[in-house]
N, C-alpha and C positions, 0 to 999 in steps of 0.2 A: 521514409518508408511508404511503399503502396500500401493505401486504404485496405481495409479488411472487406469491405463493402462497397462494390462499383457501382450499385446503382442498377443493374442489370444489363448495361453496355461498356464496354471495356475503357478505362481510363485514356486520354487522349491528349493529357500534361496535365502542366500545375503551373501555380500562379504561387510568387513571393509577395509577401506586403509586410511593409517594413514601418515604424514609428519610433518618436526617441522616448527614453525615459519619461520624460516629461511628459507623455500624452501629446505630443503633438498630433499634427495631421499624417492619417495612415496615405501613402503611397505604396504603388507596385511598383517592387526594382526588378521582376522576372515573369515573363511573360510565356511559360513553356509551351502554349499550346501546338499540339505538332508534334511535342516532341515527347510522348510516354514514358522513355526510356531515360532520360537527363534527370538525376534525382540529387543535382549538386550543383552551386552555383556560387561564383565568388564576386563579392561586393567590394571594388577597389573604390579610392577615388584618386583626384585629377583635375587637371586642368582645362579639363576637354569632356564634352558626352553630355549625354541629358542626366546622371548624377553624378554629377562634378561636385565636388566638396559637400557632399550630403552626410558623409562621413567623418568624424573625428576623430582621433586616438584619446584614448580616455573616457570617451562617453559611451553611454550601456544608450543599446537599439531594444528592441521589441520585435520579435518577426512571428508571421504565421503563415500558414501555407494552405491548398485547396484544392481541388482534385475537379479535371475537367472531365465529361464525357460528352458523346452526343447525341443523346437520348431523347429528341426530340424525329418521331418518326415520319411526323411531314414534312419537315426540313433538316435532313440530315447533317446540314454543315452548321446547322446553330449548334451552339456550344449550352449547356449546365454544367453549373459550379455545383459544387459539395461544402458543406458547411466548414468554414474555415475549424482549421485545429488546436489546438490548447497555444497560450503564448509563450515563448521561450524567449529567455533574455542573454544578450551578447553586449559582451565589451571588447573595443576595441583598444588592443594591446600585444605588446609580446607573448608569446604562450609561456604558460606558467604552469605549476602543479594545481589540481584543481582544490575548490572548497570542502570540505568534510561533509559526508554525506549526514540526513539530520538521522535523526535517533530510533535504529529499529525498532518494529513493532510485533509484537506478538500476537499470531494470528490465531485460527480457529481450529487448526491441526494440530496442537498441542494435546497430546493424550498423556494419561496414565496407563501403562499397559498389561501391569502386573505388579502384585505389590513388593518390589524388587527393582519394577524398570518404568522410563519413562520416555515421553519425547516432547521436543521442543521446537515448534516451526515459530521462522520468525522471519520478516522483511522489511524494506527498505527502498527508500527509491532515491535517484542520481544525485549529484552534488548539482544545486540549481548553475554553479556556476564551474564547465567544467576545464574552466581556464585556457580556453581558446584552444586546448587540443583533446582530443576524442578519448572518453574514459577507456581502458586497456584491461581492467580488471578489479575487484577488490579482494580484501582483505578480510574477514571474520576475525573477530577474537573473541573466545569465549574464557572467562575464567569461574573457574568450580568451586564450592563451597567451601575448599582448604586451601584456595588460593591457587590453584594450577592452572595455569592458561596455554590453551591449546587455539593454533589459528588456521583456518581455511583459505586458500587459497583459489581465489574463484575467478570466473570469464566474466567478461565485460554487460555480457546478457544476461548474469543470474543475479537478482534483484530479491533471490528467497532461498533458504536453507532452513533444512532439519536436519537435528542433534537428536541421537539416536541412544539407548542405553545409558540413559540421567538416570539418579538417585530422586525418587517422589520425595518430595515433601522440602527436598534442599532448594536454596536459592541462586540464579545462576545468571553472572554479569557479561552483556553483550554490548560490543562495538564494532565498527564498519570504518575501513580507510580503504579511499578512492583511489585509484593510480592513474596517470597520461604518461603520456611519454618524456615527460620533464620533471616527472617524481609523482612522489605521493601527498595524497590532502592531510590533514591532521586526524584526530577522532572524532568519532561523530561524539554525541552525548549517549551514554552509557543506559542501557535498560538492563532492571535488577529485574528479572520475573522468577516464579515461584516452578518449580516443575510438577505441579497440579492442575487438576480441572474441580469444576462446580462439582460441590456435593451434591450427590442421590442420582449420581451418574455413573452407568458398568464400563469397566475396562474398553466396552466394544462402543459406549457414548451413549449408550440409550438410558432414557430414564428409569428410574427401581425404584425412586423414591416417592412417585406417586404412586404408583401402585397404592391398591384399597387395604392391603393389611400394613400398609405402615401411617395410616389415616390416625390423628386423635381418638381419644374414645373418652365419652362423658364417663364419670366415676361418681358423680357429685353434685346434685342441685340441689339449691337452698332456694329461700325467697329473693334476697338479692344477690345472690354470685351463683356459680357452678365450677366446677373442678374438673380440668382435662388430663391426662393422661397421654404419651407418645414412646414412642421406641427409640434408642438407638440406632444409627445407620450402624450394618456391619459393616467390617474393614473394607471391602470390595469394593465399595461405594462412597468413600468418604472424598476421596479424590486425590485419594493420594496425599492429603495434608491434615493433621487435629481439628474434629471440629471445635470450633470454638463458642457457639452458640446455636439456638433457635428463636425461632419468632413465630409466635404465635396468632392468628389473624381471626377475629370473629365479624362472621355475616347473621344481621337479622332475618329469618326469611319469615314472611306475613301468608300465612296459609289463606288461601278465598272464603270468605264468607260463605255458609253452608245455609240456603234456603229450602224449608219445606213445600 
């Protein structure tokens, strides 16, 4: 994919650089510059060429890639590279169904929205491995707290979902299977989340719970203890789930010395 960011002069190719598993030494097997538009390149090997058997069947490569331009205004034909990109791992093999993507995550869109409804954002990212042919789409499975499981059907480029008109306070189990065109991965690992948020938080996310009339309030000092007092959260704010305790935090604070 093009960079989000060129630099300020329009991209003008890319470079591959390729290594094995083992950390060997990194070489460039693609040299695009010239060519902006070539966003795909196949790595054979052979008996013949300058990477002739550099390639195995069976062994995982290493590749990353880097973006040219040429943004050098007193010499226009000098080339800058872009900081190479995250590493992605390749085996060399038949294509196959890919690996199980790992275990959604529950994000920060998760609201409580009414004490009746709720929502669930949650994400995921690729199977690391995705069996030599190009993921095609996943799968969602959600199942509900009486055990009903319902699945989404999703594009190859949505990597997030929310679930929309949850029951607060129930618990709700989620899994991701990857598809290629040679089948599908297994499950990933299952996230149990709760369809709540932090208490002393409103429907709309904002804090209530600091607010100054829901503050301690001394009732009680002795010589050595004193005695605090607090409220309950009303239901609006509890987050959609029992509370189940508080904690109570005491700060000394040392008033300044008073000089006549």
């Amino acid at each position: 994919q093009k960079p989000t960011v060129n630099g300020g002069k329009a991209v003008s190719g890319y470079e591959l650089w390729m290594d094995t598993w083992s950390g060997g030494d990194t070489s460039m097997v693609y040299d695009g510059a010239g060519s902006p538009d070539v966003m795909e390149y196949r790595l054979t090997t052979g008996d013949v060429g300058s990477h002739s058997q550099i390639v195995e069947t069976g062994r995982q490569y290493r590749f990353q890639i880097r973006a040219i331009n040429n943004c050098d205004t007193e010499d226009p034909s000098r080339s800058c590279y872009g900081e190479f990109s995250e590493v992605q791992i390749f085996t060399v093999r038949d294509p196959r169904a890919p690996l199980p993507p790992s275990m959604p995550q529950r994000n920060s869109a998760t609201r409580v929205t009414s004490s009746n409804e709720a929502t669930i954002s949650i994400s995921w990212s690729p199977p690391i491995d995705n069996g030599g042919s190009p993921i095609t789409g996943y799968v969602l499975y959600m199942r509900d707290y009486d055990g009903t499981m319902t699945n989404y059907a999703l594009g190859h480029e949505t990597t997030a979902w929310q679930v929309d008109s949850l029951r607060p306070g129930e618990v709700y189990r989620f899994h991701v299977v990857a598809m290629n065109a040679l089948g599908k991965s297994g499950n990933s690992p299952v996230l149990s989340t709760l369809a709540a948020m932090h208490p002393g938080l409103s429907y709309a996310g904002n804090s209530e719970y600091s607010k100054l009339n829901y503050r301690p309030i001394i009732i009680d000092v002795q010589e050595s203890s004193l005695t605090a007092k607090w409220s309950h959260l009303p239901a609006d704010i509890t987050g959609g789930s029992p509370i189940t305790g508080f904690k109570l935090y005491l700060y000394e604070y040392k008033y300044p010395l008073l000089h006549s």
